[in-house]
C-alpha positions, -999 to +999 in steps of 0.1 A: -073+403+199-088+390+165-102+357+156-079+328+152-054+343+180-044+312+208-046+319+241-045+313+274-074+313+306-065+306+338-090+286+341-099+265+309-063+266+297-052+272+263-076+280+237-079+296+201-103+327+193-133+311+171-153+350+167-148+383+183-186+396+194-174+434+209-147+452+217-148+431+250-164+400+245-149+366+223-155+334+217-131+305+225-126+272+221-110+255+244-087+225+242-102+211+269-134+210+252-136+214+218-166+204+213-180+237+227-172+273+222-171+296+256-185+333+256-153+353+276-141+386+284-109+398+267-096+406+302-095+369+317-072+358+284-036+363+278-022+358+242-001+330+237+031+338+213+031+312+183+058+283+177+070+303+149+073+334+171+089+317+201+117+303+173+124+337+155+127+361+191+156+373+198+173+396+226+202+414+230+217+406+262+246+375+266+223+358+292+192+363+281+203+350+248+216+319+266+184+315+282+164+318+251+186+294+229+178+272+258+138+280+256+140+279+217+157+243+217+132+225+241+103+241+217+121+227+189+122+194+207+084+198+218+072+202+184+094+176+167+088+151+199+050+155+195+047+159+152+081+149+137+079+180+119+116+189+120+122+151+106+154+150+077+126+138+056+138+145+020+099+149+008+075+177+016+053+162+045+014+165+044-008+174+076-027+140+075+007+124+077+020+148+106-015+146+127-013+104+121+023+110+137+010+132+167-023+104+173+008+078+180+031+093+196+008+105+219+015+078+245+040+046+254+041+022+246+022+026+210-001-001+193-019+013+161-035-007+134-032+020+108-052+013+077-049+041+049-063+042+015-039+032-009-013+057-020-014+081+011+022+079+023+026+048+046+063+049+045+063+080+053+042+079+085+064+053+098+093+070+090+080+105+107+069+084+142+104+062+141+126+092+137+105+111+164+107+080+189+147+071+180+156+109+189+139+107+222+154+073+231+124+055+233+136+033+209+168+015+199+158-016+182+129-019+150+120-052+133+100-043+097+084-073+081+069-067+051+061-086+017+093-100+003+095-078-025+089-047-006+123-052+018+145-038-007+121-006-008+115-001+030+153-003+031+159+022+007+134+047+013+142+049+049+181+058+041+167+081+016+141+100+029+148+100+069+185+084+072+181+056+095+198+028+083+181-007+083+197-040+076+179-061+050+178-094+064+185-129+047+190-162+061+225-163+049+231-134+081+223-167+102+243-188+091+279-167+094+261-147+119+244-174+152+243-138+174+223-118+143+195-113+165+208-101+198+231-075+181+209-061+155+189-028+161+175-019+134+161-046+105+138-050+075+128-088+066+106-109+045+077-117+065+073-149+046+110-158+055+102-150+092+072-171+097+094-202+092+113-214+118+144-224+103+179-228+117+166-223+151+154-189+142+123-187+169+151-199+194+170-174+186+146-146+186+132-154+222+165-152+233+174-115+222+163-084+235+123-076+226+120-050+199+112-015+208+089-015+181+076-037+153+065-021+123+039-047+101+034-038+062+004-055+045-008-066+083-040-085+070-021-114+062-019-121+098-051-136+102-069-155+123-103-182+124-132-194+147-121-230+137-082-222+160-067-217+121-036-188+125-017-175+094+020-182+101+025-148+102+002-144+130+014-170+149+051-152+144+037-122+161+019-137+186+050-156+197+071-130+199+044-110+214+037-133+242+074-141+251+077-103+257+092-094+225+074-064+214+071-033+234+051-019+209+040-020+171+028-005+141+003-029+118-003-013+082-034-026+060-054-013+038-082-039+042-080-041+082-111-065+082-118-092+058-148-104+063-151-119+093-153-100+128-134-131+144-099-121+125-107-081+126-105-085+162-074-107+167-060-085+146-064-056+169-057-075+198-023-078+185-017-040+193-040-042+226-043-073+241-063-061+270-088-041+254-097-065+214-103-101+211-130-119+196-147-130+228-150-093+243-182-074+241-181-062+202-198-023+214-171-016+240-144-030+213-157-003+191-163+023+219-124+019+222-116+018+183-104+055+180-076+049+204-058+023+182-071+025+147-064+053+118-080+055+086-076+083+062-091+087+030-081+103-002-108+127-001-096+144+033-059+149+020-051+184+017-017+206+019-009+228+048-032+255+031-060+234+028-061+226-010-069+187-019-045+174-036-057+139-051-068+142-088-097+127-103-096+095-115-121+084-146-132+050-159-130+045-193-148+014-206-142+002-242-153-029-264-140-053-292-148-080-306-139-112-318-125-123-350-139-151-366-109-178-357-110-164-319-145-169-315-140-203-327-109-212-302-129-194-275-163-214-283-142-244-282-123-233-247-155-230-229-172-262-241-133-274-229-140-261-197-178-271-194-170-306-197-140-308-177-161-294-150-188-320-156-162-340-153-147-329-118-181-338-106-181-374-109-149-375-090-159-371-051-132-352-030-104-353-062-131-334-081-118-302-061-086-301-076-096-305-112-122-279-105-089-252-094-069-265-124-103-259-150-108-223-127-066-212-135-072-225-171-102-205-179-087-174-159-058-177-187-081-178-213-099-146-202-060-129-210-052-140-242-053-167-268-011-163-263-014-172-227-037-197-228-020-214-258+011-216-237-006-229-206-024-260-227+007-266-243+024-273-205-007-291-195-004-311-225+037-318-210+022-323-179+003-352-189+029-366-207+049-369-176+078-345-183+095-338-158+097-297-156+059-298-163+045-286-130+069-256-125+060-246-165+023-250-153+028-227-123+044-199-144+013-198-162-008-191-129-011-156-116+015-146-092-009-136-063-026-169-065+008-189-064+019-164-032-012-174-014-013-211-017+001-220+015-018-194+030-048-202+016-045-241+018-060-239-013-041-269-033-008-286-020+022-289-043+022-324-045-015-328-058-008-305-084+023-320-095+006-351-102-008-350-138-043-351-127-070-360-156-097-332-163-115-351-190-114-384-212-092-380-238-078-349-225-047-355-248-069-351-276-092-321-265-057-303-262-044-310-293-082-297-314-080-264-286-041-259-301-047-265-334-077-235-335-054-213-316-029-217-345-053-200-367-055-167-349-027-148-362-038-118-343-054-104-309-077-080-321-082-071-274-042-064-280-051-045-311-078-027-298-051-012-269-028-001-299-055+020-310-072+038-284-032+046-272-027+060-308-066+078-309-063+090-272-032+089-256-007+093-286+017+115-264+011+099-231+026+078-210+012+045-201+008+019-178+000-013-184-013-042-161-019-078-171-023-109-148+002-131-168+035-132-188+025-143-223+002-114-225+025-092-212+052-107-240+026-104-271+016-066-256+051-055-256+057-072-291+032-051-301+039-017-290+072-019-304+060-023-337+046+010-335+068+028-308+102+011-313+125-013-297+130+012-267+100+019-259+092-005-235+100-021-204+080-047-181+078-059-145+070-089-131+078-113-105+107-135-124+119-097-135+125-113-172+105-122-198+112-149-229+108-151-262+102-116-268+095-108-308+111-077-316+103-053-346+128-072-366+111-106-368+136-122-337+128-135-303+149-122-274+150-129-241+147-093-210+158-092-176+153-062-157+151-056-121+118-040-109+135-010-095+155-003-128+121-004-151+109+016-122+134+041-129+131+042-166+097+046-165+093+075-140+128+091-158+104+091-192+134+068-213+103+045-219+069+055-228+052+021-218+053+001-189+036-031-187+036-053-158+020-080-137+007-082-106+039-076-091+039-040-093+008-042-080+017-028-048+044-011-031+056+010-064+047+047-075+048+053-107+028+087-109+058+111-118+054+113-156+021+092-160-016+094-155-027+069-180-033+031-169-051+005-190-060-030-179-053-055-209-074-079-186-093-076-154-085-098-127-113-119-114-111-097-076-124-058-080-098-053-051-070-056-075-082-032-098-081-007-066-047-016-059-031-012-099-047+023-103-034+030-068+000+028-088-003+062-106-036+076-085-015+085-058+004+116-037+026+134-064-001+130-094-007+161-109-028+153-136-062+136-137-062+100-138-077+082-173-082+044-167-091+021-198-102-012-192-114-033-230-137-062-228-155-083-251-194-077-243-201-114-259-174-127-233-192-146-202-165-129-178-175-096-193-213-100-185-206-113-149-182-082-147-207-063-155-237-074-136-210-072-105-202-036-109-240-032-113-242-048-079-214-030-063-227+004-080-264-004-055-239-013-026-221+021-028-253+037-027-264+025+001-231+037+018-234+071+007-269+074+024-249+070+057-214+080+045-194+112+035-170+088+016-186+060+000-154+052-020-140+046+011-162+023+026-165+004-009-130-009-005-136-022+030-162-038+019-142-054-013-119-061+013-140-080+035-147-104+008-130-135+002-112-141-032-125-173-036-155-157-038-151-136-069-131-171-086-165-189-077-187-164-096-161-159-122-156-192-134-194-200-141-200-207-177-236-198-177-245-165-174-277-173-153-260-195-125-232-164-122-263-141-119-280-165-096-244-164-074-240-127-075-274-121-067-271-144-033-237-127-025-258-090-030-281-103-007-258-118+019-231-086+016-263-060+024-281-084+041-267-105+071-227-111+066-211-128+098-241-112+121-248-081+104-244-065+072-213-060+055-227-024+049-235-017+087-198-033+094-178-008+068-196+023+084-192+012+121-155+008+112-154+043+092-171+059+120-152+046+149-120+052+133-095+078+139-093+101+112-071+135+098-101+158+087-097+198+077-106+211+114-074+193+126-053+217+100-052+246+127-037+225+154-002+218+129+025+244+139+028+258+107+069+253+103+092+236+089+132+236+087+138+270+069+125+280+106+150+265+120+176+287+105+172+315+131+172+295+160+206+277+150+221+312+141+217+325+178+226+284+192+256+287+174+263+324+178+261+318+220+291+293+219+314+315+194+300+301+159+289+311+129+267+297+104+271+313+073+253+308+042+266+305+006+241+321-015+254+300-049+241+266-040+215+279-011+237+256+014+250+268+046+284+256+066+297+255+103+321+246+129+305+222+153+309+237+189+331+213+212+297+207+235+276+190+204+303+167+195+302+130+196+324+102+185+325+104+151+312+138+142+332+157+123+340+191+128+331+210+100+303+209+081+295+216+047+264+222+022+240+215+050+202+224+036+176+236+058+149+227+029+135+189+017+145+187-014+181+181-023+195+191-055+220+171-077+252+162-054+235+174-022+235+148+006+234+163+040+208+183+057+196+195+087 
């Protein structure tokens, strides 16, 4: 026997070699305790043949070969049962993803909140455990809800990858269709759609069969407060939950707990009523966190030999300045929005909604003179009273903000669609703000992007990420003055963009879907992408690019995790170069600044106590409110900011809902479930080329062949009488027993 053999004691059970001491003596650990390794005597252990062993045996008698085609098929089922690792998933799988797989399927009913750094593979985690739990039978109906523009994706890439087929819900299917629910098995829908009880939708639900499972993308908008106040989305849940609905469900989140211990716990008392809610004891809540809550971190994601496979990822912070006719339009913006917030003081509870109006203005103005000039001139129609004023207005505002208004109770439409005053004479203030803005000719913050791309990257691909679509227009204007008409495309929520200037002096209006500029870009016919906030999330755009620059910053640092999550991701090859440019005289730039100082002491503090800082960074981010970030940002003295950063450093490392947010990001990374490199060992090291063997002999036993056709590395069969079903056919051809298909390939096993 020689170290890393498994085997078996009749008492301790099974157990792998950890060091061989003498010719007689070894030392095992046991699964039974792992934490401790056992002196033992060769003579009390038996080896244990591995999975890949017990697939490739083989004997030469007609029964025994029965009998082992019989043994070989349950392993096969074991393995797959317990890791998914003989899933048709068209993508190599990783061992986090395949040991996240194994932690839920471990029991039944499941209820995970699983909350993964950005750009690990969610998709295909839930792929892997659904495939695993629809081939046992466990389950025969799954509801997705996810972000309404991620349906279209989850529907896709779980056709494409595993091959289950889920409907894409709309609430057209309602209206041709009153029995949708009770006939449905397996659905994606807009979680935004859901939440709203129309056309006796709830009704309708409660009176179908309960969902095996329920699979939750971007769970933390399911939130809930001390005050009683639910997100729709959690109510949804919760009523389906307690009308026996759900059997069991999957929650994904990045940023599991947002601040407040209240909502972290309702939110895991969604996947275990009995054992999380935010009146229970808080130390036996976390003594039981492990059993219901995954995080893994980029840092611990390796392949099956052990090699990491993220890439760096480098900041890249560059300057500019103003020219003389922006400083002036900029110098008169801020004394704009000085007044009109002097202004919003005098005016008692109204004073609010001026203030979020001056806030969206001045968060415009931070992009571009472009967007801000387009903005002012809608605010300008606004006040006039025309009538398609407040839906121009709203274009202007950054799509995550108009997402979250309901949510966020924030502003209601109908205050803003009243042309509310933010100054005396507003009219006129507008008017001197457009004239100055008439005078700049050119961006020299666009400008300065055209050059680094030509100084650093002039071969590279590149992304580009801007809050709003006047910036995004003037951007793109500009890069094909260098690079061409087609070398472009854009993304963003309305998927077109207007009066686009073109090389040749005319103005043309795009429309592209967000999948097709997708595609362009990660097929290398574009070199630039630039988009909004709506690729933001849910898109990977690593295949041909490394190189991201932010034209402007948005005003919460967890954004800026989320866009470079876009290209730093699974698949990237190449270390990551991110470019952000700011203007040091800028006040947003100095309160950036100061902020990342702040953040730079927090995430020291975490790696005292922490392996992964990084990590715990983000949970922190994410336990921070984005109103917080717009109240700091839209100071226009630097020494208030400084004053409010400051008390928020203070608060964040100090107490924050009863402790530290510090203390409250490394109970949570600590407690938490978690892939790390000691796990590797435990993955049967297959995958379907071993399966080749074993369905050789299962086919060979009932008077098959399988025979291979070397040309196109495919293999064909008749399927034996026994395996057929309705509709199976009885040949097959150009089955794979590899992931990756080539060109015209569509079938594996």
């Amino acid at each position: 026997m020689q170290q890393g053999d498994i085997v078996i004691h009749k008492e301790f059970g099974r157990g792998k070699i950890e060091a061989v001491l003498t010719d007689s003596q070894v030392v095992v650990r046991f699964d039974s305790d792992r934490q401790n390794g056992k002196f033992i005597s060769i003579s009390e252990l038996a080896p244990v043949a591995s999975f890949s062993d017990q697939l490739s045996a083989s004997v030469d008698n007609e029964i025994e070969k029965k009998a082992l085609v019989h043994i070989q098929g349950e392993v096969v089922k074991f393995i797959n049962n317990s890791w998914g690792l003989f899933s048709s998933s068209s993508i190599e799988l990783l061992p986090h993803q395949l040991w996240v797989c194994k932690q839920v399927l471990s029991r039944w009913p499941i209820g995970y909140v699983i909350a993964d750094d950005v750009g690990l593979g969610k998709t295909i985690e839930a792929g892997l455990i659904m495939t695993s739990l629809f081939s046992t039978g466990k389950v025969r109906r799954i509801l997705i809800l996810a972000p309404a523009k991620l349906v279209g994706q989850w529907q896709e890439r779980m056709k494409s990858m595993f091959n289950l087929g889920f409907f894409a819900y709309s609430t057209e299917v309602e209206k041709t269709n009153p029995d949708f629910w009770t006939s449905a098995t397996f659905v994606v829908a807009s979680a935004s759609t859901m939440q709203a009880d129309s056309h006796g939708r709830f009704d309708h639900l409660c009176d179908a069969p309960a969902w095996d499972l329920v699979v939750v993308d971007e769970a933390h908008h399911m939130n809930a407060e001390e005050q009683g106040n639910k997100t729709l989305q959690f109510k949804l849940f919760e009523m389906l939950q307690e009308n026996g609905k759900i059997v069991s469900s999957l929650l994904f989140t990045g940023t599991p707990h947002r601040g407040k211990n209240y909502g972290f716990w309702s939110l895991m008392s969604l996947v275990a009523p009995g054992v999380f809610g935010p009146g229970k004891d808080e130390a036996s809540q976390y003594s039981h966190l492990k059993d219901y809550f995954i995080r893994n971190n980029k840092k611990n994601v390796v392949d099956m030999k052990g090699k990491i496979l993220f890439t760096k990822m480098t900041q890249h912070p560059y300057t500019f300045t103003y020219s003389p006719e922006e400083k002036e339009f900029y110098d008169a913006m801020t004394a704009f929005i000085s007044a009109g917030y002097m202004y919003a003081k005098t005016l008692g509870n109204a004073g609010s909604a001026v203030g979020l109006l001056l806030s969206c203005l001045q968060k415009i103005a931070s992009s571009s003179i472009a967007a801000i000039s387009s903005a002012l001139k809608n605010r300008k129609e606004a006040l006039e009273g025309k009538a398609t004023a407040y839906k121009n207005f709203l274009s202007n505002y950054g799509e995550d903000e108009r997402e979250g208004f309901d949510d966020e109770a924030t502003i209601s439409v109908q205050t803003l669609a009243e042309p509310l005053k933010l100054m005396e004479n507003e009219i006129d203030h507008i008017n001197l703000l457009l004239e100055k803005a008439t005078k700049v000719t050119s961006e020299t913050r666009i400008n300065r992007i055209v050059e680094i791309i030509k100084e650093k990257y002039p071969n590279d691909q590149v992304l580009l990420f801007t809050e709003y679509k006047r910036t995004q227009s003037l951007m793109m204007t500009e890069l094909m003055k260098v690079w061409g008409d087609n070398s472009v495309t854009i993304i963003n929520g309305d998927e077109s963009l207007k009066d686009v200037v073109y090389p040749d002096g005319c103005s043309r209006d795009i429309s592209i879907s967000r999948n097709d500029a997708c595609e362009k870009f990660n097929n290398g016919e574009v070199r630039f992408l630039i988009s909004t906030e709506a690729a933001g999330e849910g898109i990977d755009l690593q295949k041909n690019c490394h190189v991201l620059i932010h034209i402007d910053l948005p005003w919460n640092p967890m954004r800026l995790h989320q866009r470079v999550g876009r290209v730093h991701r699974l698949g990237q090859t190449h270390d990551v170069e991110v470019v952000s440019v700011r203007n040091p005289d800028n006040i947003e730039s100095k309160i950036w600044g100061y902020l990342e100082e702040k953040i730079d002491q927090i995430q020291k503090m975490l790696s005292e106590s922490m392996d992964d800082p990084d990590d715990m960074m983000q949970i922190v981010l994410g336990m921070q409110s984005s109103q917080f970030f717009t109240d700091v940002m839209e100071k226009t003295d630097f020494a208030e900011a400084k004053q409010s950063v400051d008390k928020w450093f203070d608060k964040t490392t100090g107490k924050f809902g009863g402790e530290s947010a510090v203390d409250t990001a490394t109970k949570l990374g600590l407690n938490a479930s978690k892939f790390n490199l000691s796990g590797l060992d435990d993955i049967p090291k297959l995958d379907l080329p071993n399966l080749v063997s074993f369905m050789k002999r299962a086919l060979e036993v009932r008077g098959k062949r399988l025979m291979y056709e070397e040309a196109d590395d495919t293999y064909r069969f008749n399927i034996p009488n026994e395996w057929r079903t309705f509709g199976v056919r009885a040949v097959v051809n150009k089955a794979v027993f590899r992931r990756q298909l080539n060109d015209g390939e569509n079938s594996r096993i």
